[in-house]
Short mmCIF file of the C-alpha atoms (twelve columns), coordinates in Angstrom:
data_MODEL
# 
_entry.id   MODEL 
# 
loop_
_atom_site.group_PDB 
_atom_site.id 
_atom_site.type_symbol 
_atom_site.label_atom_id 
_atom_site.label_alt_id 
_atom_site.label_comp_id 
_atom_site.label_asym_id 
_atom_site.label_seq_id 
_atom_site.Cartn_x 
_atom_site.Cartn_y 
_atom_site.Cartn_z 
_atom_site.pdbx_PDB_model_num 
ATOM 1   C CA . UNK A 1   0.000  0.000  0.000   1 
ATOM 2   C CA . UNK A 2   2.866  2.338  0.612   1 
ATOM 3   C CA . UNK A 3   3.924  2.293  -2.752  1 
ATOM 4   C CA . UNK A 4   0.720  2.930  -4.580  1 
ATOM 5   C CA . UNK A 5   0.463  5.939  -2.151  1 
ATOM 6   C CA . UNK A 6   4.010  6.964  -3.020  1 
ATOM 7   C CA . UNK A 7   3.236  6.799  -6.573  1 
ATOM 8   C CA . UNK A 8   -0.171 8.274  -6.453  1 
ATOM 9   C CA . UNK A 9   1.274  11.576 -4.589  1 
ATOM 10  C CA . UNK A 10  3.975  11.554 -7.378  1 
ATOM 11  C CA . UNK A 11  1.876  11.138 -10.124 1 
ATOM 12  C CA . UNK A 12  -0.364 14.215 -8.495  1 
ATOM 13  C CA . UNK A 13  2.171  16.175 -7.674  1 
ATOM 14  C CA . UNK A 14  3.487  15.939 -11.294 1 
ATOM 15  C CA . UNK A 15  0.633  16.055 -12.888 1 
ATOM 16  C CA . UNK A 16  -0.526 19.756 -10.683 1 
ATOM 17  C CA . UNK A 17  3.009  21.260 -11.801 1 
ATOM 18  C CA . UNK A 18  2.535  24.012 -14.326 1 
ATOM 19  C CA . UNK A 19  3.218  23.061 -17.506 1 
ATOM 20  C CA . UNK A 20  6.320  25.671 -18.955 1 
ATOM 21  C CA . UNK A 21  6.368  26.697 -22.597 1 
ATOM 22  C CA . UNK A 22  7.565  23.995 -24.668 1 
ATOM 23  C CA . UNK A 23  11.125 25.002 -25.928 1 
ATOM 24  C CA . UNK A 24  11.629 25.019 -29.529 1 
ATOM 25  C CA . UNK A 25  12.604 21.946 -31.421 1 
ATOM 26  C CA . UNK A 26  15.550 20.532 -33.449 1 
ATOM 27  C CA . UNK A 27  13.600 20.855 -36.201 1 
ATOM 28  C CA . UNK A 28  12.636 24.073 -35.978 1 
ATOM 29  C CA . UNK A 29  15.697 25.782 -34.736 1 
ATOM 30  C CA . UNK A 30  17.852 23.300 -38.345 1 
ATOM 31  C CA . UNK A 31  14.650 25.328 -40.444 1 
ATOM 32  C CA . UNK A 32  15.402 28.341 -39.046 1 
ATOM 33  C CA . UNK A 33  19.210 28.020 -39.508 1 
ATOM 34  C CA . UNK A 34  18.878 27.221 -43.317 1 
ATOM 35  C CA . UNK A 35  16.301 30.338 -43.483 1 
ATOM 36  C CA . UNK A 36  18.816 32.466 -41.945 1 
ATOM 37  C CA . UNK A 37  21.783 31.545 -44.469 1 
ATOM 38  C CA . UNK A 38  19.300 32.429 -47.074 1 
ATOM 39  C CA . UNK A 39  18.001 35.414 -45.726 1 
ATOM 40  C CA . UNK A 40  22.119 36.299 -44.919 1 
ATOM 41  C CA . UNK A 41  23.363 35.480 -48.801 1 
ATOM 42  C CA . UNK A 42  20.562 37.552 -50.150 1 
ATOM 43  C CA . UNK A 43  21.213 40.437 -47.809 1 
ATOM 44  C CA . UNK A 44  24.283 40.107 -48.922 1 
ATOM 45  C CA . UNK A 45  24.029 40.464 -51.950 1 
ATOM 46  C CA . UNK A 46  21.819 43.286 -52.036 1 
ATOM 47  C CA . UNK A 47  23.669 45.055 -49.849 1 
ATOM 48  C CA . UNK A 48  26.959 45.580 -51.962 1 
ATOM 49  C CA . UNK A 49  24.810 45.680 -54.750 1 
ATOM 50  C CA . UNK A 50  23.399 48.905 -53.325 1 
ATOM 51  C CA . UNK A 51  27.004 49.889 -52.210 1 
ATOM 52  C CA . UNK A 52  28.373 49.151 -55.737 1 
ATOM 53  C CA . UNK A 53  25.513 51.465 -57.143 1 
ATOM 54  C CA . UNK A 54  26.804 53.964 -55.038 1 
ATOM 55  C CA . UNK A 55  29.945 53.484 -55.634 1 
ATOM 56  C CA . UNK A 56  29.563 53.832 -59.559 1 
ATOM 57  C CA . UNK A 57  27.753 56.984 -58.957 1 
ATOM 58  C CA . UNK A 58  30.424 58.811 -57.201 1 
ATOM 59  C CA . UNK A 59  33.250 57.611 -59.471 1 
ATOM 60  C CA . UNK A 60  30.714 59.084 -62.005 1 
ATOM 61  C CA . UNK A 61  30.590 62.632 -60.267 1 
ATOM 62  C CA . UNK A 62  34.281 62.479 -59.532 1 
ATOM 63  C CA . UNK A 63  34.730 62.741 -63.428 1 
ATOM 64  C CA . UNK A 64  32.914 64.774 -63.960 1 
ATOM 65  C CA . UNK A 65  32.266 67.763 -61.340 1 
ATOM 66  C CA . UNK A 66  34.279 70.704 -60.918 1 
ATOM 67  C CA . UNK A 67  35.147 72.792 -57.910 1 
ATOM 68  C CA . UNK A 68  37.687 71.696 -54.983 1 
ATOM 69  C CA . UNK A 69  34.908 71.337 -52.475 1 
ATOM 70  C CA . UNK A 70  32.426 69.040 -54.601 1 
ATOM 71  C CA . UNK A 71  36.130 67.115 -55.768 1 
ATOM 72  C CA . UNK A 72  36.800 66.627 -52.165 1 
ATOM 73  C CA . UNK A 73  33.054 65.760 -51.318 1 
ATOM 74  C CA . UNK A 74  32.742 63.016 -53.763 1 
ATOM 75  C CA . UNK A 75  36.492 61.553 -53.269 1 
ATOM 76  C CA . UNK A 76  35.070 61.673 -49.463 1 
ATOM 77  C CA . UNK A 77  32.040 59.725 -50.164 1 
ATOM 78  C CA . UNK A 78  34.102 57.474 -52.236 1 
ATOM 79  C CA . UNK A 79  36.107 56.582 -49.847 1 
ATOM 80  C CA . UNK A 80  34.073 55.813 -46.926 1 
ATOM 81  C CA . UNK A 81  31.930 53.776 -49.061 1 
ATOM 82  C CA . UNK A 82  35.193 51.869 -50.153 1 
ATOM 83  C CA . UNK A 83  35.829 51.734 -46.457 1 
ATOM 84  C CA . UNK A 84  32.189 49.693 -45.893 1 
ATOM 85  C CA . UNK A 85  32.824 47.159 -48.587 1 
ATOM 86  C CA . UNK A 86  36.241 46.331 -46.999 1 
ATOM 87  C CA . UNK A 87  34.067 45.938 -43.985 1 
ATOM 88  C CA . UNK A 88  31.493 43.731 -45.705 1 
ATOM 89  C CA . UNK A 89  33.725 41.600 -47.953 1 
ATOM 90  C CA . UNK A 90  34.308 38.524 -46.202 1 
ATOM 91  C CA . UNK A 91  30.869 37.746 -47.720 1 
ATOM 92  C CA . UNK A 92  27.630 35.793 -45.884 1 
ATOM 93  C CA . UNK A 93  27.631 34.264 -43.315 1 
ATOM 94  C CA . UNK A 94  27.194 30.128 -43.858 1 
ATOM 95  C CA . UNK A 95  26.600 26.928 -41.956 1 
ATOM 96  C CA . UNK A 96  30.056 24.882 -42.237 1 
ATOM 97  C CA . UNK A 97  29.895 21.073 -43.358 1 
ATOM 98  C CA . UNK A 98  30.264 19.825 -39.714 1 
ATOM 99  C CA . UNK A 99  28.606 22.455 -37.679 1 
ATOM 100 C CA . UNK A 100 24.926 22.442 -35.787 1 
ATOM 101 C CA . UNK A 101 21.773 24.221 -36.676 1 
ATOM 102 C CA . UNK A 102 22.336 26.170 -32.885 1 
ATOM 103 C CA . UNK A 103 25.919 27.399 -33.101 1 
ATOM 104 C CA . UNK A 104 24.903 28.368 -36.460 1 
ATOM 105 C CA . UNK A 105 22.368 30.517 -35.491 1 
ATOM 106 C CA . UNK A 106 24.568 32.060 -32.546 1 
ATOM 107 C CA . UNK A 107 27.224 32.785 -34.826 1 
ATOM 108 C CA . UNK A 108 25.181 34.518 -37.525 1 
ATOM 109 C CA . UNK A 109 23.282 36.456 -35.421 1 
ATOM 110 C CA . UNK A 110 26.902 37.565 -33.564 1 
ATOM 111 C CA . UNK A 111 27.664 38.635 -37.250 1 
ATOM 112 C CA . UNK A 112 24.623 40.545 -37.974 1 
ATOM 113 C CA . UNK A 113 25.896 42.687 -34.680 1 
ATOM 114 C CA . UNK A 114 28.973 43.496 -35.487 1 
ATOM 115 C CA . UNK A 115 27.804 44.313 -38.785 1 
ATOM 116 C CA . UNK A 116 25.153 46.722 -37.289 1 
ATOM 117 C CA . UNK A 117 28.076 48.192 -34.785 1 
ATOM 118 C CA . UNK A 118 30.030 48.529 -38.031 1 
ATOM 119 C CA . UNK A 119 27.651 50.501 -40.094 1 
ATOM 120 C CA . UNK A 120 26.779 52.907 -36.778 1 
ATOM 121 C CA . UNK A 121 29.850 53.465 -36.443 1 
ATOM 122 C CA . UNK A 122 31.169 54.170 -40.396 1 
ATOM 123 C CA . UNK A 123 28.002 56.298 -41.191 1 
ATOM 124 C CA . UNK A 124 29.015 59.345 -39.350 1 
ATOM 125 C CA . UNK A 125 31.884 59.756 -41.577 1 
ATOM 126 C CA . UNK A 126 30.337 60.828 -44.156 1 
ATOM 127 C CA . UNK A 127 29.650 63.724 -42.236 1 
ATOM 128 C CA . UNK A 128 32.755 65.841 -43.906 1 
ATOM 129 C CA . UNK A 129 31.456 64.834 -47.835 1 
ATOM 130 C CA . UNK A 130 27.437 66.096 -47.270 1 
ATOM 131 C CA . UNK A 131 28.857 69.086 -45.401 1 
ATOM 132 C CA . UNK A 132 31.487 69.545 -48.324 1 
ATOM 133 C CA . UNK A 133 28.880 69.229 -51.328 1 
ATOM 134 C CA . UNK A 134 26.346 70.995 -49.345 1 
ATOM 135 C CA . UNK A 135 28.803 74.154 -49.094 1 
ATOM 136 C CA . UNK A 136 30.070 74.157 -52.606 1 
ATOM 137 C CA . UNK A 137 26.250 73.955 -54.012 1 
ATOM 138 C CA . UNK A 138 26.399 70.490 -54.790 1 
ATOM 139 C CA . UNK A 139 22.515 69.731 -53.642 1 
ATOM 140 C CA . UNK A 140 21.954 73.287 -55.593 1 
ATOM 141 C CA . UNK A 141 23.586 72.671 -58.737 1 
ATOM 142 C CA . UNK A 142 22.028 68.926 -58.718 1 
ATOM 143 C CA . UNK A 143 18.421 70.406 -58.818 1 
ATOM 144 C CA . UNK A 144 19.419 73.215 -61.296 1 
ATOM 145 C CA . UNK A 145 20.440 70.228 -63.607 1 
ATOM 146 C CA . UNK A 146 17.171 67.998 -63.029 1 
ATOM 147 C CA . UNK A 147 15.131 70.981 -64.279 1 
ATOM 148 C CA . UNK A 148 13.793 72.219 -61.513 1 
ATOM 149 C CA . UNK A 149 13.582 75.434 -61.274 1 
ATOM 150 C CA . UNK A 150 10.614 76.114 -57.913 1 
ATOM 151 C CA . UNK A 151 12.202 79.123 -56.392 1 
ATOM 152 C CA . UNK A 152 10.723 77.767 -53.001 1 
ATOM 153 C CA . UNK A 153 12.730 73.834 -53.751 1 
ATOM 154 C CA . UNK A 154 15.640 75.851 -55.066 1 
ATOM 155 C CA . UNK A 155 16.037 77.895 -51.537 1 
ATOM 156 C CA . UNK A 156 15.539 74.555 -49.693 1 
ATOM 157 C CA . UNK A 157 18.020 72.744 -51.033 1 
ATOM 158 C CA . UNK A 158 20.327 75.573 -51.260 1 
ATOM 159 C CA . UNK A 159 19.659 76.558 -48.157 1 
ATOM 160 C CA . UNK A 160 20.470 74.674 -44.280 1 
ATOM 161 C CA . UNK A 161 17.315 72.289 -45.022 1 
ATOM 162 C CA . UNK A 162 18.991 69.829 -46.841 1 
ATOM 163 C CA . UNK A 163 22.037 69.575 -44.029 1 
ATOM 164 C CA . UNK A 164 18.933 68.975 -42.084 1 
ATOM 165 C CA . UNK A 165 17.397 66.453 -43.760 1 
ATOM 166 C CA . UNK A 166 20.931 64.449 -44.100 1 
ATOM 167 C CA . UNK A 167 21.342 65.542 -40.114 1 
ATOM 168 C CA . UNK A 168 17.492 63.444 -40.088 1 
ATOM 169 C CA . UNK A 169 18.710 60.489 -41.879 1 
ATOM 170 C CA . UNK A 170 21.599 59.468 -40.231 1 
ATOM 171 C CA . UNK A 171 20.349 59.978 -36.516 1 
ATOM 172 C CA . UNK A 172 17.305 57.574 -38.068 1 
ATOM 173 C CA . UNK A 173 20.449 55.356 -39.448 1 
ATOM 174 C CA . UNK A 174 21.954 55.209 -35.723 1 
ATOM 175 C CA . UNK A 175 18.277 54.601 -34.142 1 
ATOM 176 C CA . UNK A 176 17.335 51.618 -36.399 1 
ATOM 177 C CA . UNK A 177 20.726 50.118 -36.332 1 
ATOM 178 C CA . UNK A 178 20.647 50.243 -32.211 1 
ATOM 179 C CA . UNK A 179 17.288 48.892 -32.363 1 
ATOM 180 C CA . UNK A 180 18.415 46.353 -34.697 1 
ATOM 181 C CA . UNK A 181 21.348 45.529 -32.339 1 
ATOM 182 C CA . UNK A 182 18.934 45.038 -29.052 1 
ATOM 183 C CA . UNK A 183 16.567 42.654 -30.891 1 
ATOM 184 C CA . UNK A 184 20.296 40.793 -32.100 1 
ATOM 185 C CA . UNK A 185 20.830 40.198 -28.651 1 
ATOM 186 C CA . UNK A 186 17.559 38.983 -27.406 1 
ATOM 187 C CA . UNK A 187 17.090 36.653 -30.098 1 
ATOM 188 C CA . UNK A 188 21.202 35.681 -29.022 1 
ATOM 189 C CA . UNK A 189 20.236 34.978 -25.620 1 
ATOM 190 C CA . UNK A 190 17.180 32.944 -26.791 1 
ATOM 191 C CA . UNK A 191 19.328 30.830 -28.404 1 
ATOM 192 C CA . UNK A 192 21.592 30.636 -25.472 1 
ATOM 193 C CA . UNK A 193 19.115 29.699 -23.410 1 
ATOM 194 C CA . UNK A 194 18.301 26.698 -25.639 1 
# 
């Protein structure tokens, strides 16, 4: 009798334990590792894709603009992008014959940091170039030769609203790449967790 009481308070006592969340599975973490290289050689891709358009147009305007400040603004630009594909070039981040789904996934997301610390860090210098075109009328002379010719467009982008506007984009650039980096590091202790 002992024993069915011993097992019948175990049995209760196990079965009145809340029941946790039920962790995520091999399979879903090896599916979520193979949707992540994906996801990573894509982004990769388009990424110096972008950067390579970039690049082409500023070794376009460096031929052809004149003026030491616009020169010195585009050679600038140039650079630092030059600077970001050195960065970037090691290429995507992939699972290696003999490696796990988890350490995988640890690893990329470890690389998508850095690569978010990387790009806060590089955008602010391209600080001197937008300053440099912006004071030799780069943003000016660029509408003149679209065509247009609003007097009220023409003062703004003359004027201190475009330095604003470029001021605008790069604080967003900071925010969403710290924001990026936070939800990097839950998802990394998630998986550390695991």
């Amino acid at each position: 009798m002992g024993g069915n009481d011993r097992e019948r308070s175990h049995e209760e006592l196990w079965k009145s334990q809340e029941e946790e969340p039920m962790r995520i599975t091999t399979e879903e973490v090896c599916a979520r590792a193979r949707r992540q290289e994906k996801v990573s050689v894509w982004g990769h891709r388009v990424f110096l894709s972008a950067v390579a358009l970039m690049l082409g147009a500023c070794l376009y305007n460096l031929l052809r603009v004149r003026g030491p400040l616009l020169l010195f603004a585009e050679a600038w630009a140039f650079a630092t992008l030059c600077y970001i594909v050195w960065g970037f070039w090691h290429g995507p981040i992939r699972m290696r014959p003999a490696e796990s789904c988890l350490p995988f996934l640890r690893r990329e997301l470890e690389g998508k940091i850095q690569g978010m610390r990387r790009l806060r860090r590089v955008a602010p210098l391209l600080v001197p170039a937008i300053l440099a075109a912006w004071w030799g009328d780069g943003p000016l002379l660029g509408a003149k030769g679209w065509g247009i010719s609003s007097p009220g467009l023409l003062k703004f982008v003359g004027g201190p609203g475009i330095l604003i506007v470029m001021a605008v984009l790069l604080g967003l650039e900071w925010l969403l790449c710290s924001k990026a980096v936070r939800k990097f590091y839950r998802e990394l202790e998630e998986l550390r967790a695991e």
